[in-house]
C-alpha positions in Angstrom: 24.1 -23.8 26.6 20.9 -25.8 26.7 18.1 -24.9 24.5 16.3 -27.6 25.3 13.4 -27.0 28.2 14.1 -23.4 28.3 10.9 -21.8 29.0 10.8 -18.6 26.5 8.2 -16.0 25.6 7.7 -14.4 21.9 6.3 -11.0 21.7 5.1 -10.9 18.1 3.9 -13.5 15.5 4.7 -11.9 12.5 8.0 -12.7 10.7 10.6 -12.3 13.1 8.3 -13.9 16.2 7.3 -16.6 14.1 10.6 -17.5 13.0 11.9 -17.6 16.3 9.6 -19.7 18.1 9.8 -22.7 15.2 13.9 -22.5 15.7 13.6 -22.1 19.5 10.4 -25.0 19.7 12.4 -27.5 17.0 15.8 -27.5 19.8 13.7 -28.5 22.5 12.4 -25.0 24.0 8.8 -24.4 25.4 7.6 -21.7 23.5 4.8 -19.1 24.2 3.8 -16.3 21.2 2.0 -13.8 22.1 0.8 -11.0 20.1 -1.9 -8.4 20.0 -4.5 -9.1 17.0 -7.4 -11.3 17.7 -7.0 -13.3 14.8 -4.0 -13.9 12.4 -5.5 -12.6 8.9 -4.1 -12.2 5.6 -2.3 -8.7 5.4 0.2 -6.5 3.9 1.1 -7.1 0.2 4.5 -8.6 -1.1 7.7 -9.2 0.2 11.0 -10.0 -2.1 12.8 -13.0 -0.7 16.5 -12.7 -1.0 19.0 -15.7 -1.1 19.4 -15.2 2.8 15.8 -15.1 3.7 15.3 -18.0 1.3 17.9 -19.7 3.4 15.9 -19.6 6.8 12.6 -20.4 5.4 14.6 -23.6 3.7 15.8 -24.3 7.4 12.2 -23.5 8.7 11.3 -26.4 6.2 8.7 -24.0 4.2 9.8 -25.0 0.8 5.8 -25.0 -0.3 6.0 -21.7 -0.5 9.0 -20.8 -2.1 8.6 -22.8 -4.9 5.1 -20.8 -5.1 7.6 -18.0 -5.4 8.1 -15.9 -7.8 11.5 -15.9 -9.3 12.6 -12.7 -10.1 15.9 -12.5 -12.9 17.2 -9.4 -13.6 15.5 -7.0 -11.8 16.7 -3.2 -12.6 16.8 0.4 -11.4 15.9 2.5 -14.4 14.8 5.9 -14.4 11.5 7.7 -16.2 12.4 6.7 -19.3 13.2 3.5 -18.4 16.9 3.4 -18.7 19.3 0.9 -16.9 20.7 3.0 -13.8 21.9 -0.1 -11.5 21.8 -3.6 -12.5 21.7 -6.7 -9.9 25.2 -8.7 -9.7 24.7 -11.8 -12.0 23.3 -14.9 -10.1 21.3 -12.7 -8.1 18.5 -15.0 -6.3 15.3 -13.3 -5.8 11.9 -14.4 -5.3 8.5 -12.7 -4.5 5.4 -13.7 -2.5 3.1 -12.3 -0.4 3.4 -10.9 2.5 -0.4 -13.0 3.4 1.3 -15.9 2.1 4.6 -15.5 3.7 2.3 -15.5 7.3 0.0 -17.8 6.9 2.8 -20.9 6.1 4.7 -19.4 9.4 1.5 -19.5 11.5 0.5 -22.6 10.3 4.1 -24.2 10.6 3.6 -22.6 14.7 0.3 -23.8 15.6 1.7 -27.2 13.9 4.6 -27.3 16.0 5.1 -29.0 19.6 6.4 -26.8 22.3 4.4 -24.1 20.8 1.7 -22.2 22.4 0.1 -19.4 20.5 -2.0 -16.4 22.4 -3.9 -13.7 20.5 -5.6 -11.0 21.7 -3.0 -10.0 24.5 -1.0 -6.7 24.8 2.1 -6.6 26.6 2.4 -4.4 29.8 5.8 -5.0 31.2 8.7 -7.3 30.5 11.2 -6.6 33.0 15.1 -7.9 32.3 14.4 -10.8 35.3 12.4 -12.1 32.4 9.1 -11.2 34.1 6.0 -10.7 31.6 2.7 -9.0 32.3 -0.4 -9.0 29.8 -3.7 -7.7 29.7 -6.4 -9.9 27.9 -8.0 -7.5 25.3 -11.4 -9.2 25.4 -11.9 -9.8 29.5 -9.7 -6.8 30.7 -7.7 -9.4 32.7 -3.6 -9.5 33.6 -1.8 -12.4 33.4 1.5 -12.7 34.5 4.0 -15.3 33.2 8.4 -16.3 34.1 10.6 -16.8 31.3 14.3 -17.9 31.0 13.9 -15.6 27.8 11.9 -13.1 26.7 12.6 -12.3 22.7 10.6 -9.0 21.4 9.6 -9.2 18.1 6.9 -6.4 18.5 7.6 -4.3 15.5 8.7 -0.9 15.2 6.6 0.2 18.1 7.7 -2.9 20.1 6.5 -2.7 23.7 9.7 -4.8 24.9 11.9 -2.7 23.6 10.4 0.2 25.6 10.7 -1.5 29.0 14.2 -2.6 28.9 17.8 -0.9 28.3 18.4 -0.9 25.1 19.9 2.8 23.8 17.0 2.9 21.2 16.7 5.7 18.7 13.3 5.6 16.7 13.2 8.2 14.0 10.6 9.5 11.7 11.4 10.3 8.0 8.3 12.2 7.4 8.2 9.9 3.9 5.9 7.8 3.3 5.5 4.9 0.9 2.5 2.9 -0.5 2.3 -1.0 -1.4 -0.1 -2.3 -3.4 -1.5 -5.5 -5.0 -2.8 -5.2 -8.3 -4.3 -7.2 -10.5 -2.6 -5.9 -13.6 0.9 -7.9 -14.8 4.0 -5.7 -15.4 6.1 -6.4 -18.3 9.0 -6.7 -16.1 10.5 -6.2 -12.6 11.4 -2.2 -12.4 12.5 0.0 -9.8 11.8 3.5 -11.7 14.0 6.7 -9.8 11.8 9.6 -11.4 10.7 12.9 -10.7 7.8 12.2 -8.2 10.3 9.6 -6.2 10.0 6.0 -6.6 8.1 3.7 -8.3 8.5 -0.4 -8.2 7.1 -3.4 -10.1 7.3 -6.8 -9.2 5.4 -9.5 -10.7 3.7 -12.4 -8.7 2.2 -15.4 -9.9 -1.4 -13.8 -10.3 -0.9 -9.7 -10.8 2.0 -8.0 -9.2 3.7 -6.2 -6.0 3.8 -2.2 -6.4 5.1 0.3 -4.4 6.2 3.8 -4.4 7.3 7.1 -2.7 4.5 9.5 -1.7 7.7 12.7 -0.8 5.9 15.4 -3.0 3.8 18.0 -2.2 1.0 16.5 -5.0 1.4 13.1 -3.8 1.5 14.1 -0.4 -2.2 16.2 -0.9 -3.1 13.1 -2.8 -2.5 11.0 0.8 -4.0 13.1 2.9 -7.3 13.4 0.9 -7.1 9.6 0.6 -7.7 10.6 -3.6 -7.1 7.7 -5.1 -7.6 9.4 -8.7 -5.1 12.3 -8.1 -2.4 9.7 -6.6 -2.6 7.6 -10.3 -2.7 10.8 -12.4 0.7 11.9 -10.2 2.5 8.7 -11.2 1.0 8.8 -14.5 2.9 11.8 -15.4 5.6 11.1 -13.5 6.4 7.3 -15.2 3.9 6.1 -17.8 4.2 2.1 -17.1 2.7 3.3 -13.4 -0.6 3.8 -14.8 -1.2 -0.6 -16.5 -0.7 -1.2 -12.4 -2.3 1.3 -10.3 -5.5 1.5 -13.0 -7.2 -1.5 -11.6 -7.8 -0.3 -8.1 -11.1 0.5 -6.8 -10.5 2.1 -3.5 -7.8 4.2 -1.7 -7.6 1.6 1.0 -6.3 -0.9 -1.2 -3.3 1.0 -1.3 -1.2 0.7 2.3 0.5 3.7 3.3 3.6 3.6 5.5 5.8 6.1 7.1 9.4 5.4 7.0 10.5 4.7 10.6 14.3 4.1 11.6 15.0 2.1 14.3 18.5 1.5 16.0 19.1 0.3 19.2 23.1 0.5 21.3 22.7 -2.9 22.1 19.8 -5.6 21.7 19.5 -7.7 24.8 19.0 -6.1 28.2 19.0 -9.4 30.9 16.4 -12.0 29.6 15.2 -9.4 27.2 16.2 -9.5 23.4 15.4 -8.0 20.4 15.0 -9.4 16.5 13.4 -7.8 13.2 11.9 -4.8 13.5 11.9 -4.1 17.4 15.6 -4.2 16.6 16.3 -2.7 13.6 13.4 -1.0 11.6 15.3 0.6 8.1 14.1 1.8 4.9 12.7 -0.8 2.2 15.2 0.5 -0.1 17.2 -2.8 0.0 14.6 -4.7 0.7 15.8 -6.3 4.0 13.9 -5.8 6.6 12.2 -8.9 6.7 15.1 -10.7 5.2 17.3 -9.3 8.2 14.3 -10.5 10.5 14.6 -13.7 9.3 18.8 -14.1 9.6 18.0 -12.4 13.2 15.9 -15.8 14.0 18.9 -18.1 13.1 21.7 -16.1 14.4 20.2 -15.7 17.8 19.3 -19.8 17.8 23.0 -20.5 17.0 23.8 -18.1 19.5 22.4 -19.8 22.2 23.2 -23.0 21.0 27.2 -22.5 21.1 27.4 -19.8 24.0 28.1 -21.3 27.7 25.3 -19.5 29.5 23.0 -16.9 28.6 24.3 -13.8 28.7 27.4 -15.0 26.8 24.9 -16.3 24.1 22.6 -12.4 24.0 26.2 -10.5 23.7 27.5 -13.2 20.8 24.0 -12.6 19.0 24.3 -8.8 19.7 27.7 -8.5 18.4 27.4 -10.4 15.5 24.1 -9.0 14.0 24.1 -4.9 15.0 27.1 -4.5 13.4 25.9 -6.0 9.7 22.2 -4.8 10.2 23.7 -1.5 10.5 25.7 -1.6 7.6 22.1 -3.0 5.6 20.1 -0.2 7.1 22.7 2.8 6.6 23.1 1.9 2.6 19.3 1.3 2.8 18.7 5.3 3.9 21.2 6.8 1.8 19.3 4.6 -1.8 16.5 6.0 0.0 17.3 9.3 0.1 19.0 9.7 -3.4 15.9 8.0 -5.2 14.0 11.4 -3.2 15.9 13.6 -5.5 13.3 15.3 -7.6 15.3 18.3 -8.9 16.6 18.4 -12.7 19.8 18.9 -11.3 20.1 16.8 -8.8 18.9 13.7 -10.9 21.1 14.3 -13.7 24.1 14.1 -11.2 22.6 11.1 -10.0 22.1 9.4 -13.2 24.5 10.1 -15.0 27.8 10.4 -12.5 27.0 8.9 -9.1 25.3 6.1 -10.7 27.4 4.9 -13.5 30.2 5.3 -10.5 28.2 2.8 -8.2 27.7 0.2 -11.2 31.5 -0.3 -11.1 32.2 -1.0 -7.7 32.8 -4.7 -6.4 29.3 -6.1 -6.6 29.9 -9.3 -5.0 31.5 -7.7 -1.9 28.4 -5.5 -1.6 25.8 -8.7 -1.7 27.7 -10.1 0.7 27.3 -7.1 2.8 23.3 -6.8 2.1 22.7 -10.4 2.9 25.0 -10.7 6.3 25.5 -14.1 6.7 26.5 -16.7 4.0 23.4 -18.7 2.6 24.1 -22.1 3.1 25.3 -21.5 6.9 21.7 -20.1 7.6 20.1 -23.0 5.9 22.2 -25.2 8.5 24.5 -27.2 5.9 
């Protein structure tokens, strides 16, 4: 069908918004983002690029930033002691930025772009499958209504679209929460640490380094609640020593970000002119680390998708059964890494590290990277 001069409307200007409107805007669509901050400002803390996501952000023509990157080689799972549990597959391409970073070269690449129109400060009422929009302007109260050929929600886990169309969608708490972090402090290497308080994981930038880590015990939890920034790094302390070079420099509780595991699954991701990418989608436990690696594919595969399909709904059902399938996949191995690095019991961890584990390290590695990053790399870069 024709991209070119479709009139389409993003909900959301984070990863999966952003990503979409450059695709949609570079093929000749007019292109209105919309999203509910004021003002686009650094947030969040890092985010591991995987060959995939790396793909699209070469295609997006953002190759500043990942060779600002950086590259990560032989990143492990150990456990308190820091022994090997589960080793990446050899050649595994991984590279860390921020997530501020990561934002600011996709807004900048958006308000850079022609065809794109960028609108902050508006919060979305209705989106009905006609491809009908309503928003109300947060600072002068007033509606604005607006007609699209498309309407693509990229609103996040608590996405607005996806609430006003026909989607099937299943959002479920975990009641576990996890905490990123920057810090100052360098680790000595890039570790994933499966211990007795949960989860712990160290990944260096090019100035300090990306933690984050589990918060499922009842000390960590109190430690959360109270905000107690003190009783949080004298849980991981105890819990796995190298914690303590990372989390020492912080000031102030709020420099940690807390997060409650939220799954998201939807029966089918396009309802009329309405579709779904990233996290509106497909919200999964950052076990794998990709949910905004997925976001990114989403971008690509829906573009192709409307570029190859005859008509519209021809193009939403191609993109629909092409990604749930593989995101499902992703985000099913994501909860059950997620759940097993929970296991805090003697017990249960010795079964893990010393059967289940060993196990896992001999099974066919290069069929399960293919299965985590979906699509093959080069296709996504558009070679």
């Amino acid at each position: 069908m024709q991209v070119q001069g479709m009139q389409v409307v993003v909900a959301g200007a984070a990863t999966a918004g952003a990503a979409t409107a450059l695709l949609l805007a570079r093929a000749g669509a007019t292109v209105r983002v919309l999203d509910r901050v004021p003002e686009m400002r650094a947030a969040g803390a890092g985010i591991a690029l995987a060959a995939n996501g790396q793909a699209v952000l070469e295609r997006l023509q953002l190759n500043t930033l990942l060779n600002q990157a950086t590259q990560i080689n032989g990143a492990r799972i150990v456990d308190a002691n820091e022994r090997t549990l589960l080793a990446p597959p050899e050649g595994t391409d991984l590279r860390i930025v921020t997530r501020a970073a990561l934002q600011a070269a996709l807004f900048e690449a958006m308000r850079s772009t022609p065809g794109i129109a960028i609108t902050l400060g508006v919060t979305v009422e209705a989106a009905t499958p006609d491809g009908r929009v309503i928003v109300r302007h947060s600072a002068s109260g007033q509606r604005e209504a607006m007609q699209a050929d498309l309407v693509v929600g990229a609103d996040g886990v608590h996405s607005r679209v996806r609430e006003q169309g026909r989607f099937g969608a299943s959002v479920r708490r975990s009641g576990i929460h996890y905490v990123r972090a920057l810090s100052p402090a360098a680790p000595s290497e890039a570790l994933e640490a499966w211990t007795s308080a949960g989860l712990f994981g160290m990944l260096p930038l090019q100035r300090g380094s990306y933690l984050y880590a589990s918060c499922g015990t009842p000390e960590l939890e109190r430690a959360i609640e109270a905000a107690d920034l003190d009783a949080f790094r004298m849980a991981w302390q105890r819990a796995f020593a190298p914690s303590a070079t990372l989390l020492a420099p912080l000031q102030r509780f709020d420099e940690l970000l807390v997060h409650e595991v939220i799954r998201v699954s939807c029966r089918q991701w396009h309802d009329g002119r309405l579709v779904l990418v990233g996290d509106a989608a497909h919200a999964m436990a950052p076990n794998l680390g990709q949910g905004g690696n997925s976001a990114l594919v989403d971008a690509v595969v829906l573009m192709e998708s409307l570029r190859n399909a005859k008509d519209l709904p021809e193009a939403l059902a191609q993109y629909t059964a092409r990604r749930r399938p593989a995101v499902q996949r992703v985000a099913d191995t994501s909860a059950r890494l997620g759940q097993i690095s929970e296991w805090t019991q003697p017990a249960m961890r010795w079964l893990r590290d010393r059967v289940l584990m060993p196990l896992a390290s001999r099974g066919d590695s290069s069929r399960m990277m293919r299965d985590v990053l979906q699509e093959d790399p080069g296709w996504l870069r558009g070679r």
